[in-house]
N, C-alpha and C positions, 0 to 999 in steps of 0.2 A: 453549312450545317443548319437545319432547322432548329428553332427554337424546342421542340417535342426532345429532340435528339441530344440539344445542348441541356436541358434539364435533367437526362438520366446519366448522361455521361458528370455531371455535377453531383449528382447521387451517389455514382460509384467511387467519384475521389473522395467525396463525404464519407462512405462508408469507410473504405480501406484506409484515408487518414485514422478514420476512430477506431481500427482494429490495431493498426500503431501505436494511439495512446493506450490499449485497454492490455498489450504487450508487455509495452514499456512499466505500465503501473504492476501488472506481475510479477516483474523478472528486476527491478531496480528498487522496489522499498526494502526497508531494515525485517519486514518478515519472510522474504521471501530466503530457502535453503543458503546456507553458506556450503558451496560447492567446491570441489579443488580436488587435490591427489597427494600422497605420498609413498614415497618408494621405502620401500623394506623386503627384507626378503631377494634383495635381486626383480625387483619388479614394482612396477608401478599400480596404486590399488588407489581410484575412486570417491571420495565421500560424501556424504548428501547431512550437514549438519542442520537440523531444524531452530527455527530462530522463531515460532509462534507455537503456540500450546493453549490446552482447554482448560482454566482453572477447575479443579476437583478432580482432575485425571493426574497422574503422576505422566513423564514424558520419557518416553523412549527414546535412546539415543546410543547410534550403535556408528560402528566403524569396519570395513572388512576384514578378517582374521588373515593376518598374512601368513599365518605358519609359521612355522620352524621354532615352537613353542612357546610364542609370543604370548607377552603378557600385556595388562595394561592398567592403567586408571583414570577416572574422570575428575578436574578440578575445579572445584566454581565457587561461588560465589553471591550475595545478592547486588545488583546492580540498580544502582551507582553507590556502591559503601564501601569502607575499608575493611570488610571484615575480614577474617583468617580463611584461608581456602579452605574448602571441605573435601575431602579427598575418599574417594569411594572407588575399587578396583571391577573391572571389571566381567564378566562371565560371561563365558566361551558357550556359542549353538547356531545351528543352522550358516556357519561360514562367517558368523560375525564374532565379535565381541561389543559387548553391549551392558548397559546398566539402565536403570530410570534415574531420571529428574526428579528432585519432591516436589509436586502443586505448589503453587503461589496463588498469592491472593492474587481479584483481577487487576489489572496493569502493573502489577509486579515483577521485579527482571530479573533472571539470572544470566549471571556470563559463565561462560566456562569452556576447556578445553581439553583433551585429551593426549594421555603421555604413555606412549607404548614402549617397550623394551623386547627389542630382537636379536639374536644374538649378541646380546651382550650390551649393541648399542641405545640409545634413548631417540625416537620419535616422536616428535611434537609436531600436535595436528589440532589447527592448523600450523605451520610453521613459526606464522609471524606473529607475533603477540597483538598487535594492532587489527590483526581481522578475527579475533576471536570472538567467536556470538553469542549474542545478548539477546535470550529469550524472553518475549513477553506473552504473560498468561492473560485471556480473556474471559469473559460468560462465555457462556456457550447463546450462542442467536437463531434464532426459529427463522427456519425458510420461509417463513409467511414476510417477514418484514423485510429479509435479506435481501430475498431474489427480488422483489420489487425495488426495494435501495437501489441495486449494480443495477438492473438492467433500466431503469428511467434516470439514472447519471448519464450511461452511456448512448442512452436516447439523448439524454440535454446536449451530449457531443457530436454526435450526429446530426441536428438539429444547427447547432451552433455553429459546426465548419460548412453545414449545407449555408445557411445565412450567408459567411463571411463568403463562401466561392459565387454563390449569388448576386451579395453588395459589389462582387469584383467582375462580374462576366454575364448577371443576367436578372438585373436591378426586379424585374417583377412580381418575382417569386419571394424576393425577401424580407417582405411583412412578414407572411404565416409562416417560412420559418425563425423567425427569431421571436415570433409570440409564441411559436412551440420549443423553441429551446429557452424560453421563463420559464415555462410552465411545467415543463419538466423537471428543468431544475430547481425548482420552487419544490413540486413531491419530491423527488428525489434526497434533494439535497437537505430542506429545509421541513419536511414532515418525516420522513422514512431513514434521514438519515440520524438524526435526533434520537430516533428508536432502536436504532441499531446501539449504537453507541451509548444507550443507558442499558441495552442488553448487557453489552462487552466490558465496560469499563465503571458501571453504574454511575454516569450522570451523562446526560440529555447535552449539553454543552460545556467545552473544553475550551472554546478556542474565544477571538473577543468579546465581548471585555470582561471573560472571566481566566482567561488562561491561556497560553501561548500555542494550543495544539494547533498542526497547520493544517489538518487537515479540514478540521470545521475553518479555519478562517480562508481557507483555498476554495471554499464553496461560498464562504459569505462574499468572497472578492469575486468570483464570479458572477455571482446573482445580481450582485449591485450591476456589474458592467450588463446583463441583458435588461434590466431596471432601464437603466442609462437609452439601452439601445431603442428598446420599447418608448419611451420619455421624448425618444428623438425623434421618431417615426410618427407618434400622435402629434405633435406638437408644433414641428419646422414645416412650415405651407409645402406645398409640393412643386412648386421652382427650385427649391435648396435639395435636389436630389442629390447633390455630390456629396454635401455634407450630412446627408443620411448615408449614403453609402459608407461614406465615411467611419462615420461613429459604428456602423452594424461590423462591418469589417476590423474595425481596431477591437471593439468585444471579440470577435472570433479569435482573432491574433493573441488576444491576452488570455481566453480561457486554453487555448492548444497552448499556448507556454506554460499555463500554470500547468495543466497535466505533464506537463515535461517533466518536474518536482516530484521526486519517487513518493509513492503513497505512505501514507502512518508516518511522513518525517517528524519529528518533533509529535509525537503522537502521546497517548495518556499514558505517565509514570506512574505509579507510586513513591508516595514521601513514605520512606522506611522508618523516618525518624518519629512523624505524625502514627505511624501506625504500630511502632514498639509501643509507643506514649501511651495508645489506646487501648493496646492489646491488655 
């Protein structure tokens, strides 16, 4: 296979690796839908419970109406407190049964879960007390800063496994991508993501050394490792090729693990008790 030929096919695993991770961060963080089913009725119904919300909107949150007179209510709470559930029933349209959420401040949580009565008997949805969802309310964020956020992270990803399949199968290419997976993740992460995140949560950094979020510190441990890699590539004469390949390839290894780490884990809370205090 010619070298022309082994650069695009290293392209196409770069890409289709990063459309795994950009999968995986949809469908595995704490905001993505809390999905499942429960039978009532003689039949099995569906539900799509939402786990993220716009502060200053109330949230909707509905269940399918299984009939046969079914009634129901919603129970929640704020998250993480002891407080007494708040229990709001209800009302029936368009095939559902549905209520609203009240707004939270931003990174303010509610848990809560739904308790139908059908024929006589009690549904609880979801069934297990342990997967009931925990809504968190954010600002609302301008596509100006957004769309530039995701899509130059998931350039730094594409950039960054193109590197590591590089440092592994075709050493020449892998300077200018891993000066282009800094530098992306450098805007991305480290200008645009900052802006996001005082949009959503109103303040610019959460994560070290001011606060445990991981998702700012899953970007600062990245960036250090293309730091690192860039650091290695200026610096080791150009006989120590293996151990540049090296070091570029272990930063790829480590940034595709970190994105393994469902997004928003450990992400911006509200102290309820800071903000009673305030209120």
């Amino acid at each position: 296979m010619t070298a022309g030929r082994v650069g695009i096919l290293l392209c196409v695993v770069a890409f289709l690796l990063t459309l795994v991770s950009a999968a995986w961060q949809r469908l595995s963080g704490p905001s993505a839908p809390r999905r499942g089913s429960f039978e009532a009725g003689g039949a099995d119904h569906r539900f799509r419970l939402p786990r993220t919300a716009i502060t200053g909107r109330d949230l909707r949150v509905a269940v399918p109406d299984p009939g046969n007179g079914a009634a129901g209510e919603i129970r929640y709470r704020r998250w993480p407190t002891e407080d007494p559930l708040t229990v709001v029933p209800l009302a029936r349209g368009d095939g559902a049964l549905a209520v609203d959420l009240p707004t939270q401040p931003a990174a303010g949580k509610l848990q809560y879960h739904i308790l139908l009565t059908v024929r006589g008997q009690e549904v609880r949805v979801p069934a297990d007390p342990a997967r009931d969802p925990i809504v968190r309310f954010r600002g609302a964020v301008s596509p100006a800063i957004l769309v530039p956020h995701i899509a130059l992270m998931f350039l730094a990803v594409f950039f960054g496994l193109l590197a590591g399949l590089e440092a592994a199968f075709r050493p020449k290419g892998m300077r200018r991508s891993t000066w282009a997976a800094l530098v992306t993740m450098t805007l991305g992460g480290l200008l645009f993501g900052p802006l996001v995140q005082k949009a959503a949560f109103g303040a610019y950094w959460t994560g070290f050394p001011f606060g445990h979020d991981l998702t700012d510190n899953k970007i600062l441990f990245m960036w250090f490792a293309w730091v690192g890699a860039v650091i290695a590539l200026r610096s080791l004469p150009a006989g120590r090729i293996r151990i540049r390949r090296v070091v570029v390839l272990a930063a790829a290894i480590l940034m595709f693990g970190v994105y393994l780490i469902p997004h928003s884990t450990w992400g911006s809370e509200l102290d309820w008790k800071k903000h009673d205090a305030s209120s």
